[in-house]
C-alpha positions in Angstrom: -0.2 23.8 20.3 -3.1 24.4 22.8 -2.9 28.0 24.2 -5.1 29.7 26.6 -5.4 33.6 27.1 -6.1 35.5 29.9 -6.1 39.0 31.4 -7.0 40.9 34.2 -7.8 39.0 36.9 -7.4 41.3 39.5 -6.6 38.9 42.9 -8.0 39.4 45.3 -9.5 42.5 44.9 -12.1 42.2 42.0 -12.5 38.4 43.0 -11.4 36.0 45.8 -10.4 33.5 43.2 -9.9 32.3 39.7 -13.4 30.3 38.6 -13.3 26.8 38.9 -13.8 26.5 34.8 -10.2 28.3 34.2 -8.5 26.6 36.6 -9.7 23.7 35.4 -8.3 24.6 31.9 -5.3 26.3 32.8 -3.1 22.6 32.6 -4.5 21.8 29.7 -3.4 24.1 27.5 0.2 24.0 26.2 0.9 27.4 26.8 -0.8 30.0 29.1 -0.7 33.7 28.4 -1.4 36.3 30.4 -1.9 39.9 29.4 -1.1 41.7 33.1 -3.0 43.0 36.3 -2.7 40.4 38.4 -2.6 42.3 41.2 -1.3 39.6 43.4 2.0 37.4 43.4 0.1 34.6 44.6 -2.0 35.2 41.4 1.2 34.9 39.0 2.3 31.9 41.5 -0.8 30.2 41.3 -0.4 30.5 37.7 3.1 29.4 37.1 2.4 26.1 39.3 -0.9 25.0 37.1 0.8 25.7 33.2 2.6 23.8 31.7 4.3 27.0 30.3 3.4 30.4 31.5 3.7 33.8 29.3 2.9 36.9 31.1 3.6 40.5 31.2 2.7 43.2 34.3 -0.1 45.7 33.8 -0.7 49.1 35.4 -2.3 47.5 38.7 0.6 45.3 39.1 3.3 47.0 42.0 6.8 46.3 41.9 6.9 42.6 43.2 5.4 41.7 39.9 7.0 44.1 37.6 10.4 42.8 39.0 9.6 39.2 37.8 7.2 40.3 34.8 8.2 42.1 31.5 6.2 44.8 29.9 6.5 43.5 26.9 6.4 39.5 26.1 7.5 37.9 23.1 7.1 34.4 21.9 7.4 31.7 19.0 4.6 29.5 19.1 3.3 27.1 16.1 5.0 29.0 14.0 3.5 32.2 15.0 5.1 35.1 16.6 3.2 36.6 19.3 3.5 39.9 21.8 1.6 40.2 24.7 1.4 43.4 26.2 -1.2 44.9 28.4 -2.2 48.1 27.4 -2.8 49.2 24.1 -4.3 52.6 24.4 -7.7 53.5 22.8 -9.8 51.4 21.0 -10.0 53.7 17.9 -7.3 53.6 15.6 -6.1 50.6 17.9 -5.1 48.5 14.9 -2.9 50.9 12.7 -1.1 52.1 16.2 -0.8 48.5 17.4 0.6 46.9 14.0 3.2 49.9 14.0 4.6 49.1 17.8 4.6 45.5 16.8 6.0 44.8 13.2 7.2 42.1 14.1 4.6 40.2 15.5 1.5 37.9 13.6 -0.7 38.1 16.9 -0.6 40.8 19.9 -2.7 39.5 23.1 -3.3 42.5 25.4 -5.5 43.7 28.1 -6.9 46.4 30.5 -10.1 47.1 29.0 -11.7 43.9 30.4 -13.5 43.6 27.1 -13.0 40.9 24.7 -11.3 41.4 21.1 -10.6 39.9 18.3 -9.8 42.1 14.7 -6.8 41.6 12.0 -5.0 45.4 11.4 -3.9 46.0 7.8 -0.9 43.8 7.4 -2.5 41.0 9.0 -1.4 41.7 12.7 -4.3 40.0 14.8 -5.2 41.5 18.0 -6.9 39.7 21.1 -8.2 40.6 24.1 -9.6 37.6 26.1 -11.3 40.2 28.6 -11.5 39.1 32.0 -12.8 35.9 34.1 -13.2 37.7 36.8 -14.0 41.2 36.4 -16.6 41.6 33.6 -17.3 45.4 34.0 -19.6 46.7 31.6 -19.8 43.1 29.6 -22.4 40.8 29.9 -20.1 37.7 30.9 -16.3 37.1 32.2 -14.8 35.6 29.7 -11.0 34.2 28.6 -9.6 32.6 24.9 -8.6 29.9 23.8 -6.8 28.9 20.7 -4.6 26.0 18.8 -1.3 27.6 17.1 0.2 25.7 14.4 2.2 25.6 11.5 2.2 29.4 11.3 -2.1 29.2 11.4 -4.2 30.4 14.8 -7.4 28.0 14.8 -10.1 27.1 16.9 -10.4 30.6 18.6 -13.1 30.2 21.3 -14.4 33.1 23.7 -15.5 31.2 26.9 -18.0 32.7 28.7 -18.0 31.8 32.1 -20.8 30.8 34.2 -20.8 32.3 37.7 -21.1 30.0 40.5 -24.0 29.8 42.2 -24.4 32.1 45.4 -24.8 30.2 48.7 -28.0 30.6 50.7 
């Protein structure tokens, strides 16, 4: 199972648009997850019509169009995994114990908000991801979303994609 992760794309007020490159990716992948702030409905729209099957949750940018058709909190079977999405997590130190204690059910927690990519295994084996965000990289040197195959209870192929900014007109 193809998946692609996401976060924090922040339409249309960190960026006009999605880049070309995710959008371009966004029907391949099996299942799309996205970790909240998207700001927009036509973002979460836009979304939903290009996966194939969409996981998201609301953030703390999203207003109350997108909370009433977002959970907080997502959870989700795939490949034999169990995942939670939520989007924010709290501070990065101790993140691991506090997030393997909220979700002790889960094999793999996908979150947001900090805009900056994550990838570490808690104590328990609880993995944590942050894809970051394609279009708002603040203090990191690319924007950047995940990718990953789920299967048979294994995550695989875990790619960071860095995205390469478009060319400025002129």
């Amino acid at each position: 199972m193809r998946l692609l992760l996401t976060s924090d794309t922040h339409l249309p007020k960190r960026a006009k648009s999605l880049p070309e490159e995710l959008l371009a990716a966004l029907p391949e992948a099996d299942v799309v997850i996205h970790a909240g702030d998207w700001v927009d409905l036509a973002a979460l729209d836009l979304f939903a019509s290009r996966a194939r099957r969409l996981i998201g949750v609301y953030g703390n940018n999203d207003g109350p169009e997108l909370r009433a058709r977002l959970p907080e909190i997502a959870r989700a079977e795939l490949g034999g995994l169990r995942f939670a999405v939520v989007h924010e997590t709290g501070p990065a130190a101790g993140r691991e114990k506090r997030c393997a204690e909220r979700f002790p059910d889960a094999d793999v927690l996908v979150f947001g908000h900090s805009h900056i990519p994550w990838d570490t295994t808690a104590p328990g084996g609880l993995r944590l991801l942050n894809p970051g965000s394609p279009t708002d990289r603040r203090r990191q040197p690319h924007h950047t979303y995940m990718t990953a195959e789920a299967h048979a209870g294994r995550l695989s192929r875990l790619t960071l994609h860095r995205i390469t900014p478009a060319p400025r007109p002129g």
